[in-house]
C-alpha positions as a Python dict, from the first residue, in 0.01 Angstrom:
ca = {
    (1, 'X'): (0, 0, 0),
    (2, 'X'): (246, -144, 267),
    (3, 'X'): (222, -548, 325),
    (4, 'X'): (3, -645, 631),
    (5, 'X'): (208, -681, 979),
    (6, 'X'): (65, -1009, 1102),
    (7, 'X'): (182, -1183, 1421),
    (8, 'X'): (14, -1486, 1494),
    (9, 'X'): (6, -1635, 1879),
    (10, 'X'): (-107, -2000, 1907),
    (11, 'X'): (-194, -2103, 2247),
    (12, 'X'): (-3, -2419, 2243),
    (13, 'X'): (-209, -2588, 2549),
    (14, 'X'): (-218, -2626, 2940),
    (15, 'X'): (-245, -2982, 3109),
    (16, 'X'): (-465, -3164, 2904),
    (17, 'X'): (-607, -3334, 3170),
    (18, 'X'): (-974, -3442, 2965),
    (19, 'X'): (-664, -3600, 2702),
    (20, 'X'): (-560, -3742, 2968),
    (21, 'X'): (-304, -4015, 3009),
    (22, 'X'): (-226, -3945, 2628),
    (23, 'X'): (-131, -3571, 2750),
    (24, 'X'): (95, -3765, 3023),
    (25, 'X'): (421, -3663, 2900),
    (26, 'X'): (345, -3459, 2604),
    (27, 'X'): (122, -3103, 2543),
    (28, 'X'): (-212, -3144, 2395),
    (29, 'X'): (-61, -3019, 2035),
    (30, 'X'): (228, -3289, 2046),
    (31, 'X'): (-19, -3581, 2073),
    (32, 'X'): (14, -3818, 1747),
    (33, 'X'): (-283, -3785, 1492),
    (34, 'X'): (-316, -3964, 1165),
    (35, 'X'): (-5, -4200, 1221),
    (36, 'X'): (277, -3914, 1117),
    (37, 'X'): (159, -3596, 1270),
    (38, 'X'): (58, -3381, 1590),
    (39, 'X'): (-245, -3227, 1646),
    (40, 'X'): (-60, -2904, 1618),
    (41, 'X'): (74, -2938, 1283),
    (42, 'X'): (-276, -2847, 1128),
    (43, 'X'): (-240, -2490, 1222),
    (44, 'X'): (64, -2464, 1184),
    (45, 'X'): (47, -2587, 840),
    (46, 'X'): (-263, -2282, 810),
    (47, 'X'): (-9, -2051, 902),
    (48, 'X'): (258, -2155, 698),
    (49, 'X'): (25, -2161, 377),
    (50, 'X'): (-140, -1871, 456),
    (51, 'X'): (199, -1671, 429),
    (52, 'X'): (215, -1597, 815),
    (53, 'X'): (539, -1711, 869),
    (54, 'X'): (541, -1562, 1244),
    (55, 'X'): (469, -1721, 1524),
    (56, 'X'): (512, -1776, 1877),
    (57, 'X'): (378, -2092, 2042),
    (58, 'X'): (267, -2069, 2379),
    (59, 'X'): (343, -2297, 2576),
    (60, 'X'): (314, -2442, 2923),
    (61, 'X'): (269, -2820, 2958),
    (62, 'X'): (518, -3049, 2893),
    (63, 'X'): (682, -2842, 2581),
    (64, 'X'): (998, -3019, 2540),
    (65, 'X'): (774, -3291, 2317),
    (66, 'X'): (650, -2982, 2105),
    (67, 'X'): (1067, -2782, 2117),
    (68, 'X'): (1142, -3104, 1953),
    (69, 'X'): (895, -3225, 1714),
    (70, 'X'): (911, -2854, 1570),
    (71, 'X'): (1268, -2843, 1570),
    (72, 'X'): (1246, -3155, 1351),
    (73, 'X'): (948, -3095, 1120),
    (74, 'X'): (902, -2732, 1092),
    (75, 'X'): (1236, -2580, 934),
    (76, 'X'): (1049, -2487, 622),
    (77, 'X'): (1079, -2076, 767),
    (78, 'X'): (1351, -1890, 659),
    (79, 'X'): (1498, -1634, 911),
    (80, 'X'): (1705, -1439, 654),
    (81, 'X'): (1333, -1306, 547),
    (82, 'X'): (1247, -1275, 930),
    (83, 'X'): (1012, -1517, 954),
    (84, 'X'): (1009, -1794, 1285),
    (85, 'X'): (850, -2032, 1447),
    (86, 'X'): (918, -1981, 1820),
    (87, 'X'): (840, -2172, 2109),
    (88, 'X'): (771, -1962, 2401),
    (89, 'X'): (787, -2157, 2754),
    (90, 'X'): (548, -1952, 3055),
    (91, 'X'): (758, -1678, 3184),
    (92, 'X'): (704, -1783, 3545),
    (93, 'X'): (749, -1586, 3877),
    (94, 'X'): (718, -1880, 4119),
    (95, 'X'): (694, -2274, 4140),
    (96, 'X'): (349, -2299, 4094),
    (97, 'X'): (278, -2000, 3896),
    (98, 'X'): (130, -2075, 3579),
    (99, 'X'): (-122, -1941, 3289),
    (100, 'X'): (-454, -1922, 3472),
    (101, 'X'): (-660, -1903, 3099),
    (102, 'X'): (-594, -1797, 2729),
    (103, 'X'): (-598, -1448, 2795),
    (104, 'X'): (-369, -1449, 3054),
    (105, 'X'): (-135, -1625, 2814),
    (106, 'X'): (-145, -1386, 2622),
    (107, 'X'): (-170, -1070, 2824),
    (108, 'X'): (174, -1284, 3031),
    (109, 'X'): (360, -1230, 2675),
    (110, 'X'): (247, -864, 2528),
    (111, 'X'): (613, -783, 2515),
    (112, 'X'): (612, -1023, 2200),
    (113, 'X'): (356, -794, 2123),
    (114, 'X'): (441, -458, 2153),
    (115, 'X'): (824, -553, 2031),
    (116, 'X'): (668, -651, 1701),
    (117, 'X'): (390, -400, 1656),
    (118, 'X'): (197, -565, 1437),
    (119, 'X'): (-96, -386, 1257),
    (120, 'X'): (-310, -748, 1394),
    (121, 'X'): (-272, -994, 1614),
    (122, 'X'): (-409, -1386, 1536),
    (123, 'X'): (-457, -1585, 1860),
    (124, 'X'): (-494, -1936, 1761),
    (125, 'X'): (-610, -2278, 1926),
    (126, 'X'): (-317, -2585, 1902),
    (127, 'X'): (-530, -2855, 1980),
    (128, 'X'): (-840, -2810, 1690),
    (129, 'X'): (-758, -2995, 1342),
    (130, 'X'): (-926, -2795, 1085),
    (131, 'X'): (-795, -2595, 746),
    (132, 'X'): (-770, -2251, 675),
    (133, 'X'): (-712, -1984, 485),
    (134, 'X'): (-614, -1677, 744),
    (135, 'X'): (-561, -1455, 460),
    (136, 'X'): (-909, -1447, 382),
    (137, 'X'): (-983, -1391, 811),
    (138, 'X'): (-755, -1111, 839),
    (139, 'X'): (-905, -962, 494),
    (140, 'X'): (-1228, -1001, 595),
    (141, 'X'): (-1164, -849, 967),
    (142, 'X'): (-1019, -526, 794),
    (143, 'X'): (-1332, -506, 510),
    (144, 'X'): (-1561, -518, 849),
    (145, 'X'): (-1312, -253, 1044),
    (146, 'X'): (-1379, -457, 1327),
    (147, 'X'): (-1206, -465, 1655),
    (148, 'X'): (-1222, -814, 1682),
    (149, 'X'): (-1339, -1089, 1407),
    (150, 'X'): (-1417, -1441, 1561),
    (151, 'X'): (-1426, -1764, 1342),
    (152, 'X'): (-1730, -1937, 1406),
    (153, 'X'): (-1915, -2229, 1330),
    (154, 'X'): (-2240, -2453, 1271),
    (155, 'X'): (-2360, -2757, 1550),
    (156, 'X'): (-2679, -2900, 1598),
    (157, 'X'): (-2815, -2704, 1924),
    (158, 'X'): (-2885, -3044, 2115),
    (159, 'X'): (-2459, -3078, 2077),
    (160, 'X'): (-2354, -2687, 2187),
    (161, 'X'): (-2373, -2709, 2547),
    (162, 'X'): (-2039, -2821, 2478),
    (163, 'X'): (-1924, -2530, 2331),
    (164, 'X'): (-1884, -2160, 2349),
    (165, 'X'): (-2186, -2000, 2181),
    (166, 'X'): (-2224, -1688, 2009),
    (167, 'X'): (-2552, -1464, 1940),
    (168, 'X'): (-2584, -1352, 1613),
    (169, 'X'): (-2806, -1055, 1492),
    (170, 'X'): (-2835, -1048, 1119),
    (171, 'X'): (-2557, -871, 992),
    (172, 'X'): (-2303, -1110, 1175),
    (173, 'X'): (-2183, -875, 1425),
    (174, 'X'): (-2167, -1060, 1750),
    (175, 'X'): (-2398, -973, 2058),
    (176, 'X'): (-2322, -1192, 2332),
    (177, 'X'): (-2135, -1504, 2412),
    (178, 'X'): (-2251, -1763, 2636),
    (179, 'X'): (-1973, -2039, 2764),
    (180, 'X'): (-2148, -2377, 2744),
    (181, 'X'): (-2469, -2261, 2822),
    (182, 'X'): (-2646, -2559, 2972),
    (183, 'X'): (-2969, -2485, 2737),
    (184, 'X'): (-2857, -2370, 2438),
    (185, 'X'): (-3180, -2368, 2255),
    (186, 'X'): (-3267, -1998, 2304),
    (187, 'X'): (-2978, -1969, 2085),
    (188, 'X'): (-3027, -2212, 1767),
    (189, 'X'): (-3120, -2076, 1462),
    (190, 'X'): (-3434, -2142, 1258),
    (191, 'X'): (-3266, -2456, 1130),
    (192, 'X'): (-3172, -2599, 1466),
    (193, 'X'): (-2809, -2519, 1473),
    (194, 'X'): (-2629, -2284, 1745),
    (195, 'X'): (-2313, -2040, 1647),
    (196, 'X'): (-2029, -2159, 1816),
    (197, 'X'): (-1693, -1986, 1889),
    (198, 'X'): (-1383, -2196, 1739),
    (199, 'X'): (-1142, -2059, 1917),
    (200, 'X'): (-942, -1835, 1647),
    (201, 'X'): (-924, -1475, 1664),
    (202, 'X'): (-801, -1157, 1479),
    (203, 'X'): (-763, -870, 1727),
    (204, 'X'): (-653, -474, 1608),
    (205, 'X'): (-370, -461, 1843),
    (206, 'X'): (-430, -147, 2031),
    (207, 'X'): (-791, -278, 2079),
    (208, 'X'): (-592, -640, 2230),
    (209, 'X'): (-327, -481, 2407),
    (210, 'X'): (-597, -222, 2623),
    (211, 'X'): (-858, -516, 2676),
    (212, 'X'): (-597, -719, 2830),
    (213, 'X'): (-490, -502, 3042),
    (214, 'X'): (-792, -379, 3153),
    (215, 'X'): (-885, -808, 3196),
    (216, 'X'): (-600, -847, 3389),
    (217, 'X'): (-658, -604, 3649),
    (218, 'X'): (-1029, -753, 3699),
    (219, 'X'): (-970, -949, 3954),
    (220, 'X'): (-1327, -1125, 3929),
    (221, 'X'): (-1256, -1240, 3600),
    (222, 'X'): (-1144, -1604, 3485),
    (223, 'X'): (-889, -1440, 3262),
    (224, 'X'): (-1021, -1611, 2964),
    (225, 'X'): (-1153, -1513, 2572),
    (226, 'X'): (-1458, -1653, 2551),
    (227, 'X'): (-1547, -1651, 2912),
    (228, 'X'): (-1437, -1305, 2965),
    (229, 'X'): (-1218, -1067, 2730),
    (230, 'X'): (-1506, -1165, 2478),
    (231, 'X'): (-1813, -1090, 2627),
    (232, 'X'): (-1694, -734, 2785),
    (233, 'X'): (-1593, -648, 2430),
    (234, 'X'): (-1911, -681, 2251),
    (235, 'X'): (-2055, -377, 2479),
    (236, 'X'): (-1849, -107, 2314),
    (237, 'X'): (-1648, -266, 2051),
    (238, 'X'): (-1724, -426, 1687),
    (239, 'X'): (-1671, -787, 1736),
    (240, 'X'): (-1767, -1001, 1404),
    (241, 'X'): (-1857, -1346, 1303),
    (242, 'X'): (-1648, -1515, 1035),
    (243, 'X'): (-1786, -1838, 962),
    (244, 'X'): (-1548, -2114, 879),
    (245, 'X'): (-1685, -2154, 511),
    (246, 'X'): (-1532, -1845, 395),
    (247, 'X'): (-1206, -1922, 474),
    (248, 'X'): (-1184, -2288, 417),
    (249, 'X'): (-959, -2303, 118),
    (250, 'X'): (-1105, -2616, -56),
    (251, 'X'): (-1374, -2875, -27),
    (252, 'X'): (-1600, -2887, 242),
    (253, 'X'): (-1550, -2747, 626),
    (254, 'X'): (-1430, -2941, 895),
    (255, 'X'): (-1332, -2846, 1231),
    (256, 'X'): (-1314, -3111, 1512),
    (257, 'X'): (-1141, -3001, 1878),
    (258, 'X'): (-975, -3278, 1973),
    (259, 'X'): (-938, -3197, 2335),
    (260, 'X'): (-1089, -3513, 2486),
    (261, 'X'): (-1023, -3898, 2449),
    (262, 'X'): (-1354, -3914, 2232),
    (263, 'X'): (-1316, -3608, 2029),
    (264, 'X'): (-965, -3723, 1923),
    (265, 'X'): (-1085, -4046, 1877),
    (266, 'X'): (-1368, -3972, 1652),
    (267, 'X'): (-1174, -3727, 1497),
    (268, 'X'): (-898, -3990, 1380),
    (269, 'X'): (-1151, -4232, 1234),
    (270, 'X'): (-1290, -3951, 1035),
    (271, 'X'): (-988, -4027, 892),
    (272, 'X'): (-1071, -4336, 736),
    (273, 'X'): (-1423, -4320, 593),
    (274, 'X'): (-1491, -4314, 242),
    (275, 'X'): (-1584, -4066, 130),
    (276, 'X'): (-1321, -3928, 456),
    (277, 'X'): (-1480, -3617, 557),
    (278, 'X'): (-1106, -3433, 618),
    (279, 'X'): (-753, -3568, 426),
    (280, 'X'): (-461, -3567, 600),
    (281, 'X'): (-303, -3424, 217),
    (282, 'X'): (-344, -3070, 197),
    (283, 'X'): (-494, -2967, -137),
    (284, 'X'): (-248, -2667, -89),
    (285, 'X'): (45, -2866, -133),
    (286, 'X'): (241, -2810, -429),
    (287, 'X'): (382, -3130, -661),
    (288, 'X'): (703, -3144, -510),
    (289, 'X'): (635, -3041, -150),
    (290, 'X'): (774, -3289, 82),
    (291, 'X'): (463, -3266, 283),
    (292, 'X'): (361, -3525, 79),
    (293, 'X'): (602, -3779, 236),
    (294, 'X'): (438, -3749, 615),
    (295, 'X'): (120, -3859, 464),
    (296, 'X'): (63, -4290, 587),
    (297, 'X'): (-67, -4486, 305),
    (298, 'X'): (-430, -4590, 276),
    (299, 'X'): (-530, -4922, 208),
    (300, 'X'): (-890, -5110, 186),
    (301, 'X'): (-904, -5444, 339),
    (302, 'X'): (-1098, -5709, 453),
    (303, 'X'): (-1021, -5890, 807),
    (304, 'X'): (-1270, -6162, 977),
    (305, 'X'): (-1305, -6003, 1340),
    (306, 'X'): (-1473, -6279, 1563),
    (307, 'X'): (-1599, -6523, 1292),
    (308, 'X'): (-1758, -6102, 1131),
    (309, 'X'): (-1611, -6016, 796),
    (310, 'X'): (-1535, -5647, 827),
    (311, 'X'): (-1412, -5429, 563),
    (312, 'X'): (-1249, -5103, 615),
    (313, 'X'): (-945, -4915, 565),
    (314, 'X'): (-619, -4859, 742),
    (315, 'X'): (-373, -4532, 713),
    (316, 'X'): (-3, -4700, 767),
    (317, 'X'): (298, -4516, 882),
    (318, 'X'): (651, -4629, 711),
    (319, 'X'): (812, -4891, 867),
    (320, 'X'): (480, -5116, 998),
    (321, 'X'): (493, -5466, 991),
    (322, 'X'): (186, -5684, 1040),
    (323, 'X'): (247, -6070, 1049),
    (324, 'X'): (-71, -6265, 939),
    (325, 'X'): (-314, -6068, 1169),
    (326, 'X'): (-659, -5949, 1141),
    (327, 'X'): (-660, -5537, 1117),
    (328, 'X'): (-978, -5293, 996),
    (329, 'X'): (-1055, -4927, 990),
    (330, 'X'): (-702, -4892, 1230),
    (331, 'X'): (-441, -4591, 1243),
    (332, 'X'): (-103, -4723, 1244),
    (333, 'X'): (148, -4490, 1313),
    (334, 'X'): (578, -4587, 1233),
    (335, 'X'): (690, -4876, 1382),
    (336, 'X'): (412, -5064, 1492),
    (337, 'X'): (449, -5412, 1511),
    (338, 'X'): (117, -5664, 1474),
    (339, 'X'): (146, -6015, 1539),
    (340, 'X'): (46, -6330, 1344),
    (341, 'X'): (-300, -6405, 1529),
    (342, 'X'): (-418, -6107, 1640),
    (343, 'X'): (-720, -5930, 1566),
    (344, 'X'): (-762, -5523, 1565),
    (345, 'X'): (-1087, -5315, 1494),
    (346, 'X'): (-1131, -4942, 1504),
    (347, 'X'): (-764, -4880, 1726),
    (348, 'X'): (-513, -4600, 1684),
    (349, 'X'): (-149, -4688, 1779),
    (350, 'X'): (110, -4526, 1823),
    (351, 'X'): (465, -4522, 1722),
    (352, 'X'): (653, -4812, 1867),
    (353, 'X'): (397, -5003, 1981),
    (354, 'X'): (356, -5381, 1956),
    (355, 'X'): (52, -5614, 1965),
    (356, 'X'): (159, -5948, 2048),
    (357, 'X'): (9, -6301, 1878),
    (358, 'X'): (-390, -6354, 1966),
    (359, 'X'): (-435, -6002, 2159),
    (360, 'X'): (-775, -5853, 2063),
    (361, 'X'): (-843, -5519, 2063),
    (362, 'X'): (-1166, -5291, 1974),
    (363, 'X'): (-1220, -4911, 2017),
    (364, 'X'): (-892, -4868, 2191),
    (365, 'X'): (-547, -4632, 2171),
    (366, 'X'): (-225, -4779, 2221),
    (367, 'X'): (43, -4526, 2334),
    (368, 'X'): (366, -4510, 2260),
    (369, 'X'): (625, -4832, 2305),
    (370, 'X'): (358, -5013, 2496),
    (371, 'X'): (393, -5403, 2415),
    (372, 'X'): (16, -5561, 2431),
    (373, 'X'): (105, -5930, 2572),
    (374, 'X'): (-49, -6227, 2421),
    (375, 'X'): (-373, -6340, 2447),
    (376, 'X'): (-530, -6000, 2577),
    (377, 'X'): (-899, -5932, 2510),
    (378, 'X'): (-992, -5622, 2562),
    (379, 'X'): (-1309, -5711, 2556),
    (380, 'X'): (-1315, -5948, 2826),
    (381, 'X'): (-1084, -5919, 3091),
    (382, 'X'): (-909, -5576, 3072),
    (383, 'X'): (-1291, -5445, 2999),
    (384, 'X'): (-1421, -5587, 3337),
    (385, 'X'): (-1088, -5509, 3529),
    (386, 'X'): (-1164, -5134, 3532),
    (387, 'X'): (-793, -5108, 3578),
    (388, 'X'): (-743, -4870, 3231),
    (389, 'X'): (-877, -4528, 3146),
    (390, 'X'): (-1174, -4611, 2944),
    (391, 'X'): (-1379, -4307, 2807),
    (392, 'X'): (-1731, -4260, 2814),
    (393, 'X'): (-1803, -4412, 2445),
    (394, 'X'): (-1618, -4682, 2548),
    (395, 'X'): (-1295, -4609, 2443),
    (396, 'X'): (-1008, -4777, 2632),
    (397, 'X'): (-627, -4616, 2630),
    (398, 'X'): (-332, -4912, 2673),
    (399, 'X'): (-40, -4642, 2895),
    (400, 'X'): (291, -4714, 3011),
    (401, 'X'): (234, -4767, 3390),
    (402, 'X'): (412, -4592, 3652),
    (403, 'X'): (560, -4925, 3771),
    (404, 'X'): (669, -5006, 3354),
    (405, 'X'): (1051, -4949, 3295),
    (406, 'X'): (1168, -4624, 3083),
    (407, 'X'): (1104, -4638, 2727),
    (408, 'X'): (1468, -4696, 2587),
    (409, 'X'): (1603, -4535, 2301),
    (410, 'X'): (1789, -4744, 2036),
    (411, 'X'): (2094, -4633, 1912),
    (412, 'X'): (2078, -4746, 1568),
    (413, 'X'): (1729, -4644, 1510),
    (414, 'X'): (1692, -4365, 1769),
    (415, 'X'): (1326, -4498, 1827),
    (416, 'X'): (1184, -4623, 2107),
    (417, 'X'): (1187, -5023, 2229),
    (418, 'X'): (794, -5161, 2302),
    (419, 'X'): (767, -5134, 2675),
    (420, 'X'): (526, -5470, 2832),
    (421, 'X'): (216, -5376, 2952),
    (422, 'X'): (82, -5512, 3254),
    (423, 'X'): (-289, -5535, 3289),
    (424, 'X'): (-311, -5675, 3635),
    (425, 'X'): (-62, -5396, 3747),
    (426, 'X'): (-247, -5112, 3542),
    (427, 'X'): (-301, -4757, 3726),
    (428, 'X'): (-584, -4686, 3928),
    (429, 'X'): (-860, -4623, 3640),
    (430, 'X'): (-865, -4249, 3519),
    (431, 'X'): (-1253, -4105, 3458),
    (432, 'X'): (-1245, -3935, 3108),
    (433, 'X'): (-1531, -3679, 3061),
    (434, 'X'): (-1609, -3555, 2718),
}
């Protein structure tokens, strides 16, 4: 029996504009997460360790971040055995003609496609951190003869307006698919959860190829999988649930989008509870894999926030240096510099960035190469200036302002020098929905 032709697609994301300004200058996937990755290295690693060593990403936002961060961190693929990881910028016909939705991504690149002719097709989200085993979804997708498979998964039904979600009948073959239905309960389960569609998908190709077309010369439609391509499908075609737990490869499943300020947010300090619900070090990993060497180091500590004694842990990138200051439950990626006197709770910083002596911060992101000047209390004057983006949990995102000088670029270190932030001259504030 012949190997499996696999090509695998990962829609690398649009504007970002709920991740908003941390999608500023960078795609949703090349966002930092967990100190020394992107949000898109988690499928990417999937792919990699799943042996499907193919891949186009595609992109359209701001892809130079993601060109270069994969150019740097993902050279593992050898193209003597024809394997590749290629970035695939929108192939546009005019200034402001860009992807419309995922399937018109895709359907805007079947010549990758139909030059490959591949026995499937995986179609992948870049902005979800989650692990898996796509072995075990393509196997299952060809035991089912299906026409599509879907990976789904399990949220309480009070949470799934939020998602796309799937009716089930009993043998797992999906029946319909309803887009963030504003009243999802007809839909939960008799334990109070609602299927939900998570975004990754294992087509036959000549199915994918002829419902893309066909989508694409709808012109009522949105253009979109789950909205659209989807829900057509499931009148003449076999389209299957996979649920997450089968192809998790170890441990528990976890699947977070990461899409919005919150999401990300929450998603990161899932990173340091104990027991942490997902580990940055994939059980995958072999001894010797240098994998291992991206992973910050965790440490349990104690820090008196505001007269409170608050323990916690921190995940540290290389090269951080904190001076006598007060820092809990925090996600410091390289470079960051904390000052003697100042206090951090629950923040996620990243690379470059500097907190200056007796700055207090809580619940907040500090982009890259922003300098936080002394004194600053988030909790007092930047929270009542309602000059910053704050989400709505509360969560408050330190930017580089349009009026801020360019972030330089060392030439020694080749990373980039803290840039002052100015809370009085901050950006109009930017409303964040989840």
């Amino acid at each position: 029996m012949r190997p499996m032709n696999v090509l695998t697609l990962i829609l690398a994301g649009g504007v970002g504009q709920r991740l908003h300004p941390l999608t500023a200058n960078r795609c949703k996937p090349a966002v930092f997460f967990g100190g020394n990755q992107r949000i898109i290295d988690f499928t990417l690693m999937n792919c990699v360790l799943s042996d499907f060593r193919r891949i186009h990403l595609l992109a359209q936002c701001h892809s130079e971040s993601l060109l270069r961060h994969c150019n740097e961190h993902w050279r593992c693929v050898s193209r003597e055995l024809g394997e590749f990881i290629h970035l695939v910028p929108p192939p546009l016909r005019g200034s402001d003609d860009v992807y419309r939705s995922t399937a018109d991504a895709v359907f805007r690149n079947l010549h990758l496609i139909e030059e490959s002719r591949p026995d499937v097709v995986l179609i992948l989200s870049g902005d979800h951190v989650y692990r898996a085993d796509y072995r075990k979804f393509v196997a299952a997708h060809l035991e089912r003869e299906a026409e599509v498979s879907v990976l789904t998964g399990e949220v309480d039904w009070k949470e799934a307006s939020a998602f796309g979600v799937v009716d089930l009948a009993e043998d797992g073959r999906i029946r319909n698919f309803v887009e963030k239905p504003s009243d999802p309960e007809p839909y939960a389960s008799s334990n109070g959860t609602c299927s939900i569609n998570l975004g990754v998908y294992c087509f036959d190709t000549n199915f994918l190829l002829a419902a893309l077309r066909e989508d694409a010369a709808n012109e009522d439609s949105s253009h979109d999988f789950g909205g659209d391509v989807l829900p057509r499908s499931v009148i003449d075609a076999y389209v299957a649930s996979c649920p997450l737990e089968v192809i998790v490869p170890g441990g528990e499943a976890y699947w977070r989008d990461v899409g919005s300020i919150d999401s990300y947010f929450e998603a990161s300090m899932d990173l340091l509870r104990r027991p942490a619900p997902f580990e940055l070090r994939d059980p995958r990993w072999s001894a010797c894999s240098l994998f291992h060497e991206r992973v910050p180091s965790r440490q349990a500590v104690s820090a008196r926030i505001d007269g409170r004694l608050v323990r916690g842990t921190n995940l540290v990138g290389p090269s951080v240096e904190i001076r006598d200051a007060e820092v809990v439950n925090c996600v410091l990626s390289k470079n960051v510099r904390v000052e003697a006197g100042a206090e951090l709770e629950d923040c996620i910083l990243f690379p470059g960035a500097v907190v200056e002596s007796g700055a207090k911060l809580h619940r907040a992101i500090v982009e890259e190469g922003v300098r936080i000047p002394e004194g600053t209390c988030r909790d007092e004057r930047l929270n009542k200036s309602e000059e910053l983006p704050i989400s709505s949990r509360g969560v408050m995102v330190f930017h580089k302002t349009p009026s801020a000088p360019p972030v330089e670029v060392s030439r020694t270190t080749n990373e980039p020098k803290a840039v002052d932030f100015d809370a009085v001259g901050a950006q109009a504030k930017v409303e964040v929905t989840v």
